[in-house]
N, C-alpha and C positions, 0 to 999 in steps of 0.2 A: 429421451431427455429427462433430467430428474422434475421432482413437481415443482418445488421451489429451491430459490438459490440458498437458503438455509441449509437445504441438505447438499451445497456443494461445501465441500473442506475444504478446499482457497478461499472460498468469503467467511468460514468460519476462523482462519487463520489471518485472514484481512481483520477481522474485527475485532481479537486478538492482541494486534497488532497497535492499535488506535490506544488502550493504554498506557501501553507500553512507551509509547512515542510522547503520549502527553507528559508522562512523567518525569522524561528526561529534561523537558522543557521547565520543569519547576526549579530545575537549577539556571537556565537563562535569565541572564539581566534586563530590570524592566525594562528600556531600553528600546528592547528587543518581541516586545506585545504588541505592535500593529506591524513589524516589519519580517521577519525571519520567521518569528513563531505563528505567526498568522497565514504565513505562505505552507509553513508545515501542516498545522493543522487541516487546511484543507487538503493539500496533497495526500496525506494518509487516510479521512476520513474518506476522499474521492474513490482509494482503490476500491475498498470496498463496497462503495455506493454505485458503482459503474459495470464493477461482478452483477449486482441486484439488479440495475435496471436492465442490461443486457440479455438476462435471463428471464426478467420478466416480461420484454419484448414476446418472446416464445418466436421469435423466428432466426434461424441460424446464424444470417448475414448480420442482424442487429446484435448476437448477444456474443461473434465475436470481435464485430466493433466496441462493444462494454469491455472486451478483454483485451485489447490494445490499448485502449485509453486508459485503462485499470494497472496495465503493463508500464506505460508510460509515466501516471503516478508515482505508482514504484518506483522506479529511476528516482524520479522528483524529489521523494523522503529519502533514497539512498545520498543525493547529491550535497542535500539540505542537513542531512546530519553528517557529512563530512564537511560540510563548510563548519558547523556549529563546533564540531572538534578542533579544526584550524584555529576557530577562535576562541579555544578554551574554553566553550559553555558545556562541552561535556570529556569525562575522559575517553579513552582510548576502550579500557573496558567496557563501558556502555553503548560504547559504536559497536564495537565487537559482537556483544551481545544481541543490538539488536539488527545487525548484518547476517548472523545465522537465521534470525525470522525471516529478514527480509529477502534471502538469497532459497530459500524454503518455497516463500510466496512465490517469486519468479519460476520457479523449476515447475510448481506449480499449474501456474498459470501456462506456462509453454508449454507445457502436457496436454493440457486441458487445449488448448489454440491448436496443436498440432492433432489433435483426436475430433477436432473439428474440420480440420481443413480436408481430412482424407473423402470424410463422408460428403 
């Protein structure tokens, strides 16, 4: 097992990630600061928060519960910025863009779940 989740590249592409997602929210209407953007914000900041503590559990069955729920976040930011697209808070290109990270993280993280599950 590695020493820390630092040195895993899914939590480093989870965190990554978290700018990238804040920034598209700077074009969302106020509006939308305690209710959509607020649910995003933790869904992205969670994947990567869930890698970490999973890991720093140090025991298998915990860290890849952290990776299911980490998995499951995902979803969340994926869902959350295609609603945000539907409603015109961002274009088509910027989902796009950040659907290659997000589809990255998953292949990811199912690597990493499935290379857990054998041992």
């Amino acid at each position: 097992m590695v020493k820390s989740y630092r040195d895993l590249k899914v939590w480093q592409k989870a965190i990554e990630l978290i700018p990238e997602v804040y920034g598209l929210m700077k074009s969302f209407p106020k509006t939308e600061q305690y209710a959509l953007m607020d649910q995003l914000r933790r869904a992205v900041v969670s994947v990567a928060a869930n890698i970490a503590e999973g890991q720093a559990r140090q025991h298998r069955k915990e860290f890849l519960q952290g990776l299911y729920i980490a998995r499951g976040s995902l979803a969340e930011v994926d869902t959350l910025l295609e609603v945000a697209l539907r409603l015109s808070y961002i274009t088509r290109e910027q989902q796009k863009s950040t659907e290659k990270a997000i589809m990255e993280i998953r292949r990811m993280l199912e690597g990493l779940i499935k290379s857990m599950q054998v041992h």
